[in-house]
C-alpha positions as CSV (number, residue, x, y, z in Angstrom):
1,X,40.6,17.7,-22.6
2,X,43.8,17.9,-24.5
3,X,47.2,18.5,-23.1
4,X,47.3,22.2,-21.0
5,X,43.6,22.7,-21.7
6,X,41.8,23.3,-18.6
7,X,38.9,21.3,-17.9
8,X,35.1,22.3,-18.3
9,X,33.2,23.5,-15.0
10,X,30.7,20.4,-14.4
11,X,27.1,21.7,-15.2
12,X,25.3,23.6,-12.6
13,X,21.7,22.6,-12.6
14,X,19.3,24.5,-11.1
15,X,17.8,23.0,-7.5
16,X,14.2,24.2,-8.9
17,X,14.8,22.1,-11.3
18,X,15.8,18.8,-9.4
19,X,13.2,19.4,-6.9
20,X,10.1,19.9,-10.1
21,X,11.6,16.3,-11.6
22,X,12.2,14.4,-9.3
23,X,8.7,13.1,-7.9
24,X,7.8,12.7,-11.9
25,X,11.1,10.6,-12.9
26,X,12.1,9.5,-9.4
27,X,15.3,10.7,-9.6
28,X,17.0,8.2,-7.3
29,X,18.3,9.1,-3.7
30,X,21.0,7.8,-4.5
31,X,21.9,10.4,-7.2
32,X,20.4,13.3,-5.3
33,X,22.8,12.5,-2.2
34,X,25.8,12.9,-4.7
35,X,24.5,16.0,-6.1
36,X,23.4,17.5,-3.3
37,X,26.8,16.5,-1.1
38,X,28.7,18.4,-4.2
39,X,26.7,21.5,-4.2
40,X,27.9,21.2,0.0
41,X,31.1,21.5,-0.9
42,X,30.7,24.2,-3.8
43,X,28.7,26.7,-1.3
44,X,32.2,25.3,1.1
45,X,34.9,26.8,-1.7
46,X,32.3,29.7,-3.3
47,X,31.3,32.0,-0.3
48,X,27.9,31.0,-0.7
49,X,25.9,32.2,2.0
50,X,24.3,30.1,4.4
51,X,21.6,28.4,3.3
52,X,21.9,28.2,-0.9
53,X,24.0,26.0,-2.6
54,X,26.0,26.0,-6.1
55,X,22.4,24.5,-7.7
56,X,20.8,27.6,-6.0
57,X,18.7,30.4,-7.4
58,X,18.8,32.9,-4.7
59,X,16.4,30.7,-2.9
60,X,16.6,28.7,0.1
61,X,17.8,25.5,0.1
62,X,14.1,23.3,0.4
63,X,12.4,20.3,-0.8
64,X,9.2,19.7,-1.7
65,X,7.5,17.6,-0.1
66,X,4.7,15.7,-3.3
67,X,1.6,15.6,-2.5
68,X,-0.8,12.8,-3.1
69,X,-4.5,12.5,-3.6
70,X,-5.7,15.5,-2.1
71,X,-9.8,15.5,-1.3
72,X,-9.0,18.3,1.7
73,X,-6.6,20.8,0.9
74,X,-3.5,19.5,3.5
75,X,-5.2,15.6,3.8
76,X,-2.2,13.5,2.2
77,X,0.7,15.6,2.4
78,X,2.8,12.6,4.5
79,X,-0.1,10.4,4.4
80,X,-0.7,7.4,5.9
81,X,-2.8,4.6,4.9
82,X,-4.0,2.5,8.0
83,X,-5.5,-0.8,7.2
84,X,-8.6,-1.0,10.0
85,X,-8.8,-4.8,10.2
86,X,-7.1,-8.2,10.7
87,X,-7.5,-11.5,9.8
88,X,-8.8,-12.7,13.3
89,X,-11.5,-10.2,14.4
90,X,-14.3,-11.2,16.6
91,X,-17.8,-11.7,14.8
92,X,-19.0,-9.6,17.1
93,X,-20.8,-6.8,14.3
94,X,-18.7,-3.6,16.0
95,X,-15.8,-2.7,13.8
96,X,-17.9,0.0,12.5
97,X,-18.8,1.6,16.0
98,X,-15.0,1.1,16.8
99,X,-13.8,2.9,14.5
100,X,-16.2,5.4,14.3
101,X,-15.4,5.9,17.6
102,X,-11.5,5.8,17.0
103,X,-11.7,8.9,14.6
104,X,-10.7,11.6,16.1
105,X,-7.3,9.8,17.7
106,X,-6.6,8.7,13.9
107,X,-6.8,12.4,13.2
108,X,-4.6,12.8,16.1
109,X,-1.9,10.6,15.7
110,X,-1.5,11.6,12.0
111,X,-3.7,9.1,9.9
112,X,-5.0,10.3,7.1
113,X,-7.0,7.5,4.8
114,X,-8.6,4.3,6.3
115,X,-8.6,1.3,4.2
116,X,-11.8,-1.2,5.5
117,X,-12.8,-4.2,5.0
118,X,-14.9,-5.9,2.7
119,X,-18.1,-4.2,3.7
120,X,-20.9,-6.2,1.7
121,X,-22.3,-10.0,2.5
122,X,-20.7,-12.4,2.6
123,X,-21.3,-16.2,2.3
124,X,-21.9,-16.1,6.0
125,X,-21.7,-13.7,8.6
126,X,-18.1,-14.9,10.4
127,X,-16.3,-14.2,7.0
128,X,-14.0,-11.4,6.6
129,X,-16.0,-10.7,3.6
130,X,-13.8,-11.9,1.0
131,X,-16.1,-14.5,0.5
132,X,-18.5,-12.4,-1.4
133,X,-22.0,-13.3,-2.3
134,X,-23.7,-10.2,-2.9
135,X,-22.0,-6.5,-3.4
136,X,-25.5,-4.4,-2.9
137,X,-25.9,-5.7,0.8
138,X,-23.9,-3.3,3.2
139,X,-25.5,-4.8,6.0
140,X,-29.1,-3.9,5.1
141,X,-30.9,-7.1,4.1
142,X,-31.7,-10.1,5.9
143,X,-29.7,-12.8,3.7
144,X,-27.3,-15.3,4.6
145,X,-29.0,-15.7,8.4
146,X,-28.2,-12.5,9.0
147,X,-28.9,-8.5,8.8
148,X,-25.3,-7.6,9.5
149,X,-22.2,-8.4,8.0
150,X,-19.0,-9.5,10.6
151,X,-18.3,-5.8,11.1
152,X,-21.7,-4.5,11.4
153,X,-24.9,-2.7,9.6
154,X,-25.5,-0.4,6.7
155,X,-26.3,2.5,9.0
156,X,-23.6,2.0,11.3
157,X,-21.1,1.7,8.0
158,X,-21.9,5.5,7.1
159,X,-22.8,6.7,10.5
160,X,-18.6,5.4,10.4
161,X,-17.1,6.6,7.5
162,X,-19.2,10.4,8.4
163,X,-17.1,10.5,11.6
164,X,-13.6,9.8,9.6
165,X,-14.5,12.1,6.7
166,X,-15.4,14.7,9.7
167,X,-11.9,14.1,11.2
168,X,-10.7,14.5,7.5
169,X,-9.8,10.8,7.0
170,X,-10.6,9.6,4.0
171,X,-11.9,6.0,3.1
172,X,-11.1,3.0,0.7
173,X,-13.4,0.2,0.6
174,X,-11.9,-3.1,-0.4
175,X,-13.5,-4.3,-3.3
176,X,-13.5,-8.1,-4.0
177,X,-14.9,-8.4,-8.1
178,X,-12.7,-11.7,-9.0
179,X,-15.2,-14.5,-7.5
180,X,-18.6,-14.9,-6.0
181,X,-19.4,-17.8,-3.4
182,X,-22.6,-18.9,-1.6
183,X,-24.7,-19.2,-4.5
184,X,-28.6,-19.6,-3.9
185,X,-29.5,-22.6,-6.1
186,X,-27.5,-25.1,-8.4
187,X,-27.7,-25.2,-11.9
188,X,-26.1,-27.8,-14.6
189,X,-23.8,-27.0,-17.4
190,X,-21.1,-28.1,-19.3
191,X,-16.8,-28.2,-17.8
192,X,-13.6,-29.1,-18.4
193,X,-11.7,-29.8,-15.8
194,X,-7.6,-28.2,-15.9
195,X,-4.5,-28.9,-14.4
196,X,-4.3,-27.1,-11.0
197,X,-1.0,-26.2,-12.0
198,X,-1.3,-25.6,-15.5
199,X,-4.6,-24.2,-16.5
200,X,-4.1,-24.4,-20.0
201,X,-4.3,-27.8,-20.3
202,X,-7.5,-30.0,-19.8
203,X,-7.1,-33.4,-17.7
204,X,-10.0,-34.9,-20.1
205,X,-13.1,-34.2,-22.5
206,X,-15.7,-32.1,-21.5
207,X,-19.0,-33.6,-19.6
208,X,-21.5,-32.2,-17.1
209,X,-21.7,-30.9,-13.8
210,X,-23.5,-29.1,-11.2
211,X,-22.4,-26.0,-9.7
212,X,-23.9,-23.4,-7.2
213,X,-23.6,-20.7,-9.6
214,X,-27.4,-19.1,-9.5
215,X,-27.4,-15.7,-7.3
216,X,-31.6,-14.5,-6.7
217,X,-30.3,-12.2,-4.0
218,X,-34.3,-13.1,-2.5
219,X,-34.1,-11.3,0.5
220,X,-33.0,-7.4,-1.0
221,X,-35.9,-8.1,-3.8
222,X,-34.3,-6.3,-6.1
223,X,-33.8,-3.2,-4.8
224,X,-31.1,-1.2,-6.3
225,X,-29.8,-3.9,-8.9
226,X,-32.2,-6.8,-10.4
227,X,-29.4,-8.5,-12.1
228,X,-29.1,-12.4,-11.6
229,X,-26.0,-14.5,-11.4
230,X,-26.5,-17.5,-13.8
231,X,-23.3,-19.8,-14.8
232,X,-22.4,-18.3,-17.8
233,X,-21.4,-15.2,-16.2
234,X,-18.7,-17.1,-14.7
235,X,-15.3,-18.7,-16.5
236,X,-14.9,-21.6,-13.6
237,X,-16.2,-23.0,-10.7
238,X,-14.1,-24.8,-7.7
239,X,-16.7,-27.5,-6.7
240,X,-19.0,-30.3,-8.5
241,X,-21.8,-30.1,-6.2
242,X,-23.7,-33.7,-8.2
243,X,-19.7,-35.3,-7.2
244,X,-19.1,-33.5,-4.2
245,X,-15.6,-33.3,-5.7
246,X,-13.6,-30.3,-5.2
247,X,-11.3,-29.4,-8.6
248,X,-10.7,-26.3,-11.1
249,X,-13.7,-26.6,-14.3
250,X,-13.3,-24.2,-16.9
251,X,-17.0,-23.7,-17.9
252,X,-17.8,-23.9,-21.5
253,X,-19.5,-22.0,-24.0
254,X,-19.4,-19.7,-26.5
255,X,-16.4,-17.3,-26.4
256,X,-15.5,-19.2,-23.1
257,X,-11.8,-19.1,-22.2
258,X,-9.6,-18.3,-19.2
259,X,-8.8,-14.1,-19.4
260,X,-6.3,-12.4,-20.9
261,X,-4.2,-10.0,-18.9
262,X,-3.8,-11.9,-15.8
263,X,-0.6,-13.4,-13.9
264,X,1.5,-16.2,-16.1
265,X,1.4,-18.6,-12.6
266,X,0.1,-21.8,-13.1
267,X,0.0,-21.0,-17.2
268,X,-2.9,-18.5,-16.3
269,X,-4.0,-17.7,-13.4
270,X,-7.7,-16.4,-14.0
271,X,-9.4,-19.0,-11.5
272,X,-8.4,-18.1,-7.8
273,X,-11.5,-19.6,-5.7
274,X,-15.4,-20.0,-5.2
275,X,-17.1,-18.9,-8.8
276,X,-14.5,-17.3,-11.2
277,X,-16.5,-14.0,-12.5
278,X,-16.3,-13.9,-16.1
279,X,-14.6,-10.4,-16.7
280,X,-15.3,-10.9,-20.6
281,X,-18.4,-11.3,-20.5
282,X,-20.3,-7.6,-21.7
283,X,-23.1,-8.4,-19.2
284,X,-20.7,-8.8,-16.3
285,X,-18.8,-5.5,-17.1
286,X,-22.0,-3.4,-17.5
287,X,-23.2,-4.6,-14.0
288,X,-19.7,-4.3,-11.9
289,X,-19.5,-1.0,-13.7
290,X,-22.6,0.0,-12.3
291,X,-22.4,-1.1,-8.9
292,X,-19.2,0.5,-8.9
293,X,-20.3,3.8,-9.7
294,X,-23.3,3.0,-7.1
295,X,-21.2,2.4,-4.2
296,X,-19.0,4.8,-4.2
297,X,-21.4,7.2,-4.4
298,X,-23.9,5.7,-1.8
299,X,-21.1,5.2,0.8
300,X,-18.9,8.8,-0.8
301,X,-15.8,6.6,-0.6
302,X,-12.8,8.7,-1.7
303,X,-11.3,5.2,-3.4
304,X,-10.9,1.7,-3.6
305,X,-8.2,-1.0,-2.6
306,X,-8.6,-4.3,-5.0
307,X,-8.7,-7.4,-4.6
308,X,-6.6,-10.1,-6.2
309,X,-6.1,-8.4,-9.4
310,X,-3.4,-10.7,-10.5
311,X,-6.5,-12.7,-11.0
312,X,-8.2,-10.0,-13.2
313,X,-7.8,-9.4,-16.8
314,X,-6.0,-6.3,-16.2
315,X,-8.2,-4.3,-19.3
316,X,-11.3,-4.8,-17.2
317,X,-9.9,-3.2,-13.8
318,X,-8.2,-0.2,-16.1
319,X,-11.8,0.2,-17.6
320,X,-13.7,-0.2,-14.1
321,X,-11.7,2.7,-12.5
322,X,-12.1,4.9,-15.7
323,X,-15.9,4.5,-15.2
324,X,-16.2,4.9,-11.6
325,X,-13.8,8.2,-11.9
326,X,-16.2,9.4,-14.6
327,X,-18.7,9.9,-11.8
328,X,-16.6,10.5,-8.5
329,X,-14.0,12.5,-10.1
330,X,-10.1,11.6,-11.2
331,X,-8.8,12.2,-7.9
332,X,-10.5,9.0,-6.5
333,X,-7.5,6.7,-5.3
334,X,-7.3,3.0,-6.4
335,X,-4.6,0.8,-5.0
336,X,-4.2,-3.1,-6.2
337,X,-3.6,-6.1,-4.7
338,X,-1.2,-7.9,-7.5
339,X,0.8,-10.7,-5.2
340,X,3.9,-10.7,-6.8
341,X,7.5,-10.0,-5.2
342,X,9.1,-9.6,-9.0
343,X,9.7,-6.1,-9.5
344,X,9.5,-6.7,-13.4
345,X,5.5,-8.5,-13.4
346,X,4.6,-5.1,-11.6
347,X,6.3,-3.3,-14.2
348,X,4.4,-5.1,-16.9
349,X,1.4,-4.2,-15.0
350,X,1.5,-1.3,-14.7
351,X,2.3,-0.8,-17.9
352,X,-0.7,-2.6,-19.2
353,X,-3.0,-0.8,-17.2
354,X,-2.0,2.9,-18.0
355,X,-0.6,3.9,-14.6
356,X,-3.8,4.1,-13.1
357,X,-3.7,2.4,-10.3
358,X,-0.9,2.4,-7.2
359,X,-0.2,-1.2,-6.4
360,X,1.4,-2.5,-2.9
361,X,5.4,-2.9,-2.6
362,X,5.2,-6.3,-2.3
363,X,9.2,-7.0,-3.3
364,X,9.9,-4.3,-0.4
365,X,7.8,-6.2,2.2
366,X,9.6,-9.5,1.2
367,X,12.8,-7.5,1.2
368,X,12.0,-6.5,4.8
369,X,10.6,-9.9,5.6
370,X,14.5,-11.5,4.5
371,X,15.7,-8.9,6.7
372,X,14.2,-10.0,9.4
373,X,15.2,-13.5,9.0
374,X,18.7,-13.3,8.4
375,X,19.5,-10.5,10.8
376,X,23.2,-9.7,10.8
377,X,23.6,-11.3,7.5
378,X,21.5,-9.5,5.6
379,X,23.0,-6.6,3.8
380,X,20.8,-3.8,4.6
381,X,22.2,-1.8,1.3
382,X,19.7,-4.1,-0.9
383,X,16.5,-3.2,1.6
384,X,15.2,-0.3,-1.0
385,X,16.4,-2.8,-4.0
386,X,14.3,-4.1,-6.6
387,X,11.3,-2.9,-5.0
388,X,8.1,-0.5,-6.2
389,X,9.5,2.3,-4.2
390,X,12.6,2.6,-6.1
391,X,11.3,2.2,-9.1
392,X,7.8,3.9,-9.0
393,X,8.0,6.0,-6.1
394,X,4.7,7.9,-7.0
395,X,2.6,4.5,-7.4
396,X,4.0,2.8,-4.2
397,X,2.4,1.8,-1.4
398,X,4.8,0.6,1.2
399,X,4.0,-1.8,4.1
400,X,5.5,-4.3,6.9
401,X,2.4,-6.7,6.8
402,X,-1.3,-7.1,6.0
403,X,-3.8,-9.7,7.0
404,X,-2.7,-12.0,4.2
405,X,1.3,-11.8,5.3
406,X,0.4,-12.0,9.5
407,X,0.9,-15.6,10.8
408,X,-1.3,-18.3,9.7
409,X,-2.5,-16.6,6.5
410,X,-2.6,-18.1,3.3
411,X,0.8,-15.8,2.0
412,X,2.0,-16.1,5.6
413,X,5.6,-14.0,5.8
414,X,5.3,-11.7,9.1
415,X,8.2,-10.0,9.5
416,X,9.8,-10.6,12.9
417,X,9.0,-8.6,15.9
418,X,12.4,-7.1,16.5
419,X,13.0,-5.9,13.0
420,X,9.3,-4.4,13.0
421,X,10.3,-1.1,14.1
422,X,12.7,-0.9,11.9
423,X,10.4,-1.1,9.0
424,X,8.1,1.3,10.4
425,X,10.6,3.7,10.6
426,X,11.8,2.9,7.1
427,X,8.9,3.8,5.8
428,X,7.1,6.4,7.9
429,X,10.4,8.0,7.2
430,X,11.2,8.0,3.5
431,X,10.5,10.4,1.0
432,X,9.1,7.9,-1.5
433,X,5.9,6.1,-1.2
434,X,2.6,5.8,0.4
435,X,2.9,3.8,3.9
436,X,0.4,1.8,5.1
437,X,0.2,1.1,8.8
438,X,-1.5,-2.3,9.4
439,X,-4.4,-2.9,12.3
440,X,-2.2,-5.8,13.3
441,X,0.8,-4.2,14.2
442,X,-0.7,-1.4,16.2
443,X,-3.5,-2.4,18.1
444,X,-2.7,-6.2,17.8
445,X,-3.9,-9.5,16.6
446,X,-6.8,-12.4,18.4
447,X,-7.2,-9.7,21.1
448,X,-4.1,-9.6,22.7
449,X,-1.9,-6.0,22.4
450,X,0.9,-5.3,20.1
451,X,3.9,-4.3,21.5
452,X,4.8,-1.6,19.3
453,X,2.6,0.6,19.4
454,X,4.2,3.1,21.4
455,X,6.8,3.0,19.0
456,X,4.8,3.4,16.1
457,X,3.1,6.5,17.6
458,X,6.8,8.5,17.8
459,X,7.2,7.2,14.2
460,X,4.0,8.3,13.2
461,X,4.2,12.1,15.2
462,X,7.9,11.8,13.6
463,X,6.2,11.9,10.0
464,X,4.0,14.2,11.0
465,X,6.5,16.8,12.2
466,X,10.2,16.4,10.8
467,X,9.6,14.3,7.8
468,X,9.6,16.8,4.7
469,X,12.2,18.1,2.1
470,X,14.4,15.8,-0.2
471,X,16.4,12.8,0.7
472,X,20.1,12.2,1.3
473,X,20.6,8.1,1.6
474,X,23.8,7.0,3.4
475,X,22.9,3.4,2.6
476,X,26.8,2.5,2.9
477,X,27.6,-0.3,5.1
478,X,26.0,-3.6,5.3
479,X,24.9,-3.4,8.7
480,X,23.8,0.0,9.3
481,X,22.3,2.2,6.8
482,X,20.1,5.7,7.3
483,X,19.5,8.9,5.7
484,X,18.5,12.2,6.2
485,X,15.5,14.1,5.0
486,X,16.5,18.0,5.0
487,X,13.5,19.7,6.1
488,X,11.8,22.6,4.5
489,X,10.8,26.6,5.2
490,X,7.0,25.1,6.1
491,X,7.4,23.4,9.0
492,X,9.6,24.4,11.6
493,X,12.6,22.8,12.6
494,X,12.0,19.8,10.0
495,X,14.5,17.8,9.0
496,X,16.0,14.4,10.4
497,X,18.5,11.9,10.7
498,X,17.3,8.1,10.4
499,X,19.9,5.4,11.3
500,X,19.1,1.4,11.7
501,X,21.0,-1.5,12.6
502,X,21.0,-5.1,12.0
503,X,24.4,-6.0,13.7
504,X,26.3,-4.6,16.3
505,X,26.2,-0.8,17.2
506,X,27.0,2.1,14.7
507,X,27.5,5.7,14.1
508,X,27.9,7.6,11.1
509,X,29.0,10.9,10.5
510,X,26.4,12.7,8.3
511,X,26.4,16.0,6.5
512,X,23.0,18.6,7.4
513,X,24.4,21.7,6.1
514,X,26.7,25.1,7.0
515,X,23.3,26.7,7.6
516,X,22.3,23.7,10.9
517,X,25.9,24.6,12.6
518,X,26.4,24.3,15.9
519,X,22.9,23.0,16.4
520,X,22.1,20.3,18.8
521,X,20.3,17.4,17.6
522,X,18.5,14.4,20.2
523,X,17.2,10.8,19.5
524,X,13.3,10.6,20.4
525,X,12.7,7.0,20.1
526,X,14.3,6.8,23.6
527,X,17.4,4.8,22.9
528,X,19.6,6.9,23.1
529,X,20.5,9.6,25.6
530,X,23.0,11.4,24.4
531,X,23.1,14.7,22.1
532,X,24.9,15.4,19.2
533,X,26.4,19.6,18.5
534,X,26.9,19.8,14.3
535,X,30.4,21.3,13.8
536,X,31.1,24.4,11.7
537,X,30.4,22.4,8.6
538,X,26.9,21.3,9.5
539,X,28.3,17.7,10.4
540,X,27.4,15.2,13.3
541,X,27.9,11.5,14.3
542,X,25.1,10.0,14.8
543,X,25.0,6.6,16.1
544,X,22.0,3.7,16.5
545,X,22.0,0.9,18.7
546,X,22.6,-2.6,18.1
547,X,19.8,-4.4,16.1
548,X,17.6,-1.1,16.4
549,X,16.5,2.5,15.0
550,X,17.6,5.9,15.9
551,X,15.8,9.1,15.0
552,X,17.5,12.7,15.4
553,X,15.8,16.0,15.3
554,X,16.4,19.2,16.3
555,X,16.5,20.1,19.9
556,X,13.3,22.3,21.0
């Protein structure tokens, strides 16, 4: 303004308005801490009334809380995703009875989708079923050596996922369409073989080789699908059976070629393992459409998690999930497996694909997984940096490990015990995203018990009960960072304050509101004893202990 001239009032938006935009655009927290912590200190200097603020409109300050894929009317509000499996299970055929069994205490604890396992034969009855030689046995058909797959049968797979959709769970089957192994007879054809790493470019001339590309399926007869697997509905094969030599051959043929729309690694990185399945091929796409559209209907999934689609021309999977939710509806959920700790290749993915599928916050588990190496050096400001949930809050799906991160995996990058509840906490806790809790972590790997599950269990119960209404990030100091979530009119006494530390002991004095005064908040993760009393102004200190997590709630 010009000399004398008073200066404009800043604009007053509406909080209806902040709250309605902010799960579409992700309006950072960030920028809603700033906002909100102003509209504090208007209702301080205006006479507001207790519980509205300068963005007000007669209402109660609340949040909304967003609310996911919703099959039962109250199913994902604060979700959580549990993945039911890890990489060392016993072949002993009773995952399915397990969890079938484990239902109601999923309910319980606050679980609200199961993700399972490949479910379908395998190449033999010990793998985890990513392995996948034919996607129409469930366990039903004697192939392989065997009737049941490593978890169990057909009958006990629905008898299962009855019980969780009785306990209103709902179930995503992982879905393995990039490759095909075990093949049932050989057949000769014509390869190049490529540079492992760079499959553009051909080590020599073409010549012939023989492959275990032919797929009969004998022992299901045809039932339900009589297609056959030949070698031209695949783009490359791993192993020259007539050499017994190991290598990457890019079959040939008309319109052969690696796919489009798949990850730059490696110049393209189409071919993964086993028998590459041609996904440009029209034959191929009719018959994955198809089985799609059969399977979720014969097991009533309510989604899908897939498999290595950095390895898939991105086209096809967009397609594929159009057709199966033509038939089961456009609520059914679809998260992807795309590899990739670059925030921007997931960007480009997404992009190319429409938006329709969530994908897993892989730069956040790699942030985490940095975290938990460098301890005190790490600057826990950069944790939410970078990362899917920042960026696409309403297509993340945030995680601390899976069966490809946990120790001797192929993408091995555990995060370390101590820092594990941590991440939990981080994000159980956070507005933003779609946690997944990972078999591993809570019920433990090769038999033995994990050690935190009793922590994940006041995590989970914390989600369940306090975690609700916006976001206010005091993500300030490199060693301890926290925020609060504000609560809402639904759910009584909601609302909490989340501190962690990588370093020595902390505190921070953090801001609830005129309308909590003179409340007394407690830690219930048990590591702290003390109680904190909000002063007139609605603030507390709240402190965390070294290289740990504090959560604060109202006192019953």
């Amino acid at each position: 303004p010009s000399s004398g001239e008073k200066p404009s009032p800043p604009t007053v938006l509406p909080l209806a308005f902040l709250q309605d935009i902010r799960p579409a655009v992700c309006l950072t927290r960030r920028t809603f801490r700033t906002l909100f912590c102003w509209a504090l200190r208007m209702d301080s200097s205006s006479g507001t009334s207790p519980g509205k603020t300068a963005f007000s409109t007669g209402q109660p300050l609340e949040a909304r809380q967003p609310e996911r894929y919703d099959k039962e009317s109250d199913q994902m509000k604060n979700g959580i995703m549990m993945q039911y499996f890890e990489w060392n299970l016993t072949n002993d055929g009773k995952l399915w009875k397990q969890l079938k069994e484990d239902a109601s205490h999923l309910h319980e604890i606050g679980v609200t989708a199961i993700w399972i396992p490949p479910a379908y034969k395998a190449d033999e009855q010990q793998d985890e079923g990513y392995a996948t030689y034919d996607l129409y046995d469930l366990g039903e058909f004697e192939q392989k050596g065997t009737v049941r797959t490593k978890y169990g049968t057909k009958d006990e797979l629905k008898e299962m996922i009855d019980e969780l959709h009785k306990n209103k769970i709902a179930v995503y089957l992982d879905v393995v369409l990039n490759h095909k192994a075990g093949g049932d007879f050989t057949e000769k054809f014509m390869v190049v073989e490529v540079d492992p790493d760079q499959r553009n470019k051909a080590l020599g001339k073409s010549y012939e080789i023989q492959g275990w590309t032919g797929y009969s399926f004998h022992g299901r007869k045809d039932k339900y699908s009589d297609f056959k697997w030949h070698y031209y509905h695949f783009s490359g094969t791993g192993f020259d059976d007539a050499r017994k030599r190991s290598g990457i051959f890019q079959i040939q043929g008309e319109g052969k070629a690696w796919s489009d729309g798949v990850d730059g690694e490696n110049g393209n990185y189409d071919f993964l393992l086993c028998n590459d399945i041609d996904l440009d091929h029209p034959e191929v796409v009719a018959e994955l459409n198809r089985w799609g559209k059969w399977v979720s209907n014969e097991l009533d999934l309510d989604g899908m998690r897939l498999d290595a689609i950095k390895h898939m021309k991105d086209q096809f999977v967009a397609q594929f999930l159009d057709t199966v939710r033509s038939e089961r509806g456009d609520d059914f959920y679809a998260v992807g497996e795309y590899w990739n700790g670059d925030l921007e290749t997931l960007d480009n993915y997404l992009e190319a694909v429409g938006h329709k599928v969530n994908l897993f916050d892989v730069p956040l588990h790699y942030n985490m997984f940095q975290a938990s190496q460098e301890g005190k050096d790490y600057d826990l400001r950069n944790i939410l940096k970078n990362t899917l949930v920042e960026h696409h809050c309403e297509l993340a799906v945030t995680f601390v490990d899976n069966h490809d991160s946990q120790h001797g995996s192929s993408l091995e990058s555990q995060v370390e015990d101590w820092f594990k509840p941590l991440a939990y906490g981080l994000i159980f806790l956070l507005k933003d995203g779609y946690p997944c809790l990972f078999y591993g972590d809570y019920y433990g790997v090769k038999g033995e018990k994990s050690p935190h599950t009793k922590i994940i269990d006041i995590l989970l119960n914390a989600r369940k009960k306090y975690a609700y209404g916006d976001q206010v990030d005091y993500f300030d100091h490199p060693s301890t960072v926290g925020f609060i979530r504000i609560g809402d009119g639904e759910h009584v006494n909601s609302g909490l304050v989340f501190l962690i530390s990588n370093d020595e002991a902390g505190s921070k004095t953090m801001c609830l509101g005129k309308e909590h005064a003179g409340e007394v908040w407690c830690e219930i993760t048990g590591s702290i004893p003390d109680e904190v009393t909000l002063d007139k102004e609605g603030n507390g200190e709240f402190s965390v202990e070294s290289r740990n997590l504090a959560v604060w709630v109202k006192k019953d």
